[in-house]
C-alpha positions in Angstrom: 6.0 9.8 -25.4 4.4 12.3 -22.9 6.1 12.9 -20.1 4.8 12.4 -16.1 5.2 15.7 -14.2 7.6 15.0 -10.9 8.5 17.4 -8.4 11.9 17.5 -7.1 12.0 16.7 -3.0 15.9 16.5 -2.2 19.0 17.3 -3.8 22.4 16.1 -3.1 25.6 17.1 -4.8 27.7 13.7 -4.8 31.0 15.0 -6.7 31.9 18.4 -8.5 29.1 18.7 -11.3 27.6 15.4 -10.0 24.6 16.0 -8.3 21.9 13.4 -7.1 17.8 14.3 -7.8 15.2 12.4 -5.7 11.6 13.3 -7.5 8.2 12.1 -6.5 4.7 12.1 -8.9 2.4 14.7 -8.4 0.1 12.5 -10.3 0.5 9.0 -12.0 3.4 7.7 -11.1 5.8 5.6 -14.1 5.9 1.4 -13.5 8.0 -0.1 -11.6 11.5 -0.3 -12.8 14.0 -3.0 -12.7 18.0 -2.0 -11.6 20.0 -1.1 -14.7 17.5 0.7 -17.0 16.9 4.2 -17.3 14.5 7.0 -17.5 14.4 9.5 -20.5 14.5 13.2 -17.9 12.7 16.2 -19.3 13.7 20.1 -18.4 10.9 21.5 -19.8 11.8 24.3 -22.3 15.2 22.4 -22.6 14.4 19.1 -23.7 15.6 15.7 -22.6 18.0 12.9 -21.8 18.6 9.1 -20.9 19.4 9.1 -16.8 19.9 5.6 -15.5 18.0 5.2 -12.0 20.3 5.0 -8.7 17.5 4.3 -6.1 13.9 4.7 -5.4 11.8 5.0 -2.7 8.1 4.4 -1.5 5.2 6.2 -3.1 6.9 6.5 -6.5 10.6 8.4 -5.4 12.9 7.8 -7.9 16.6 8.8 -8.0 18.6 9.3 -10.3 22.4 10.7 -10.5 23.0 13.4 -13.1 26.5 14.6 -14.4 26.6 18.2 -16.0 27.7 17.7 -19.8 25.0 20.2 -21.4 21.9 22.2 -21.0 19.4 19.6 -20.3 22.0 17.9 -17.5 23.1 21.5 -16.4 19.6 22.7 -15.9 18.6 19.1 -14.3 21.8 19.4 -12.3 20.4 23.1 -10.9 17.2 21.8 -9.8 15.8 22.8 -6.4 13.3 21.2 -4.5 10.0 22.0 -5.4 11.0 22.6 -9.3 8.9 19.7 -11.4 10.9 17.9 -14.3 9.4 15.0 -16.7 9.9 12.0 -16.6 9.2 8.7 -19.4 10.5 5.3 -18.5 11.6 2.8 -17.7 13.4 1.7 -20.3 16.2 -0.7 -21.2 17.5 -4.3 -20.1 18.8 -4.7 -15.9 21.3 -6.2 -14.6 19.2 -9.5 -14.0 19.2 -9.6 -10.4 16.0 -9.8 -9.2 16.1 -13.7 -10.6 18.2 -14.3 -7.5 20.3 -16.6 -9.0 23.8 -15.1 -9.0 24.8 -15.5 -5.6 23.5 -18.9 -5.2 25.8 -20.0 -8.2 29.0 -18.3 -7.6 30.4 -14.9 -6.7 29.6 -11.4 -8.0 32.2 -9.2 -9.0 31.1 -5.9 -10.1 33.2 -3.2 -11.4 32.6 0.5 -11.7 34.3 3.4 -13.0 33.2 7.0 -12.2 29.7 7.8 -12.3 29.2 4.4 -13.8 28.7 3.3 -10.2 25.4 5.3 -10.0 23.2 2.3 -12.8 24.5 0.4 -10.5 24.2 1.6 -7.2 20.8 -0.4 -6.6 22.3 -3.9 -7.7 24.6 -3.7 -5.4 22.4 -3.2 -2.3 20.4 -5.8 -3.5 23.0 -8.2 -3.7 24.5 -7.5 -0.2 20.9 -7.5 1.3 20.5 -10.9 -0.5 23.2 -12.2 1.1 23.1 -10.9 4.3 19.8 -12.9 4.3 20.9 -15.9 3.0 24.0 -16.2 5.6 21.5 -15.7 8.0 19.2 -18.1 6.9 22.2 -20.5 6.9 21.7 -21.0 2.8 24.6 -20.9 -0.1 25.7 -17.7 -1.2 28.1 -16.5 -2.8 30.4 -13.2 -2.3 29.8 -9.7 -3.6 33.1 -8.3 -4.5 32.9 -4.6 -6.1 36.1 -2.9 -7.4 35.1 0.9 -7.3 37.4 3.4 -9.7 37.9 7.0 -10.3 40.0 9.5 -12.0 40.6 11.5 -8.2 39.4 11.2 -5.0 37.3 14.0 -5.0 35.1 12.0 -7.9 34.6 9.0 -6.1 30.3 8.7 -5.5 28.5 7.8 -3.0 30.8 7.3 -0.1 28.4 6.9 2.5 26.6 3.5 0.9 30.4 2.0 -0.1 30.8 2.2 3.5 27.3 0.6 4.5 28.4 -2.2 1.5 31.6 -2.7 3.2 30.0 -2.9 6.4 27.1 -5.4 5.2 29.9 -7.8 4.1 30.6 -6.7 0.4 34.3 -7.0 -0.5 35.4 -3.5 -1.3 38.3 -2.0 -3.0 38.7 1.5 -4.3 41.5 3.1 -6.5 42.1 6.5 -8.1 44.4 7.2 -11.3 45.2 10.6 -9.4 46.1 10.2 -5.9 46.1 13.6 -3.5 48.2 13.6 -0.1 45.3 12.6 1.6 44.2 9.1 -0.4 45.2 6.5 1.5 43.5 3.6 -1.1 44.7 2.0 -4.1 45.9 3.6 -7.2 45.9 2.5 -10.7 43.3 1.7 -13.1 40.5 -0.6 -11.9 42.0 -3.4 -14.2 45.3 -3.4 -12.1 43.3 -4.6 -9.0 40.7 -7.3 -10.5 43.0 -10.4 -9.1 43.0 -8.8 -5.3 39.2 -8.3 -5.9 38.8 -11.5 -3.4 36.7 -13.3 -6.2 36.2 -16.9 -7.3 36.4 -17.2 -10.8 34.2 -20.6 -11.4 30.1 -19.6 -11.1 31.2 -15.8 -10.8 29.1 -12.8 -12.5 30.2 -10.1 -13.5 28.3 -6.3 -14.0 30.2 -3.9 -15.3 30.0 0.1 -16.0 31.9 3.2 -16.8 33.8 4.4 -19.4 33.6 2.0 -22.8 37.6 1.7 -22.7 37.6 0.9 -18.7 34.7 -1.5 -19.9 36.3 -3.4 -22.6 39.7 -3.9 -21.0 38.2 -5.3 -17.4 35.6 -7.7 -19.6 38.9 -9.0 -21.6 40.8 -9.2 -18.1 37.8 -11.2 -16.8 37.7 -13.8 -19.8 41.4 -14.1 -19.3 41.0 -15.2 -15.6 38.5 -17.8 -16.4 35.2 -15.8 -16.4 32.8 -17.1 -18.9 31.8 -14.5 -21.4 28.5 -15.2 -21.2 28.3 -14.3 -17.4 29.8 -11.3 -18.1 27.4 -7.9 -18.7 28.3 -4.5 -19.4 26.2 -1.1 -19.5 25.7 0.3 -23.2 24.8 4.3 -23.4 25.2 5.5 -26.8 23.0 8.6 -27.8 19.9 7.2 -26.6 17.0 10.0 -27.4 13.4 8.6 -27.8 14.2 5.4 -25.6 11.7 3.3 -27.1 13.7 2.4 -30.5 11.8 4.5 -33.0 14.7 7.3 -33.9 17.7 4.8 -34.5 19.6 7.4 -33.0 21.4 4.4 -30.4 22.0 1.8 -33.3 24.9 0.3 -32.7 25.6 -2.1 -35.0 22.6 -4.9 -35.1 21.5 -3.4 -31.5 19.4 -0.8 -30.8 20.3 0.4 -27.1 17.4 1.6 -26.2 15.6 -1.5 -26.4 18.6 -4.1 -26.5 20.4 -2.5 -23.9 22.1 -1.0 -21.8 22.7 -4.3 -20.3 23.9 -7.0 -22.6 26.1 -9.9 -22.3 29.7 -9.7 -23.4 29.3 -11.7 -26.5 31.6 -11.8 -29.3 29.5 -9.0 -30.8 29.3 -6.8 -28.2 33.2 -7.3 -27.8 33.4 -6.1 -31.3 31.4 -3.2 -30.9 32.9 -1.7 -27.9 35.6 -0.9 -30.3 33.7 1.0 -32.8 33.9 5.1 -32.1 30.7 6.6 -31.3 29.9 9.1 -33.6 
């Protein structure tokens, strides 16, 4: 429950009131995390929240991405490097991929809206570095294909690394509800463009994460091309507060998220539940 003090090195603001924190340990550094849990982020004086890691780095850097939706987010949002924040974790379920057997059964298909690209921003580099070195090594793979969605252009995240994914051999599309005069991508919902995704739907996987509506209608559009449910997972962030299940703050039906999630197959239960308002 005590938190590790981390200082702030670099800050990066990655859309408006989306800003990227990379923090190092001054001391004891937190384990080792796998790609798709979180942290539980202290601003001391403010108090905390759940942050889902988008990167680390050697000698205990972690990242995470942070959008500005109250105080603790605001003031995390305003750090500066050299400012020290706390940090508990990880927590949660991943995405699975270090197992390293996606890609050898089938294609990956993953499917992001907004800042729900950030969970799983690490993933995805593993999965294109993962294949890069298996068509090197001449072994089967299968293809990452990553449908990428936003409200408006000027939300889309981390431009730079959909570029390095695209250029590693990941099958990119990106679409924006809002188009300005200057988009020259898709437009529509994320949903719209699942069947030019370039994907094969026997042996494909599916991670999926954004908005719980944009979640629950691309899982239902995946079933109905062929993908089986159980190869399906989505990301579940519902009021998560101590992380480690005690508060029953992020019950969600039979799940707690903190522990259960935020990765869980899309079971009949969890299609159930991504229905039910959060309250």
């Amino acid at each position: 429950m005590a938190p590790l003090p981390y200082r702030v090195t670099e800050t990066q603001e990655e859309a408006p009131g989306v800003v990227t924190i990379s923090i190092s340990p001054l001391g004891t550094a937190i384990p080792a995390h796998r790609h798709g849990q979180f942290n539980m982020l202290t601003a001391f004086g403010l108090g905390e929240s759940a942050i889902s890691l988008s990167g680390s780095g050697p000698e205990g850097k972690l990242v995470h991405t942070v959008r500005d939706v109250g105080p603790v987010t605001s003031a995390l949002c305003g750090a500066r490097p050299g400012d020290v924040v706390g940090v508990r974790g990880p927590f949660g379920t991943g995405w699975g991929v270090e197992d390293g057997s996606f890609l050898e059964e089938g294609d990956v298909v993953v499917v992001a809206g907004g800042i729900g690209l950030a969970p799983l921003r690490g993933a995805i580099s593993a999965l294109v570095a993962r294949r890069s070195a298996a068509l090197e090594a001449r072994t089967r793979s299968g293809n990452v294909c990553l449908v990428i969605g936003a409200r408006e252009p000027q939300q889309l995240i981390f431009g730079d690394d959909l570029a390095r994914w695209a250029a590693g051999g990941a099958r990119v599309t990106v679409t924006v509800d809002i188009p300005d005069a200057r988009w020259r991508g898709g437009v529509g919902l994320v949903t719209s463009h699942l069947g030019a995704a370039g994907f094969e739907v026997e042996g494909a996987t599916a991670l999926i994460c954004g908005p719980e509506i944009m979640m629950r209608f691309t899982a239902r559009g995946l079933v109905d091309a062929g993908v089986a449910p159980e190869r399906i997972r989505v990301a579940l962030e519902r009021n998560m507060q101590c992380g480690l299940a005690w508060c029953g703050h992020c019950q969600l039906g039979p799940l707690l998220v903190c522990r259960d999630g935020p990765v869980v197959p899309y079971t009949d239960v969890v299609a159930d539940l991504l229905v039910q308002r959060e309250r």
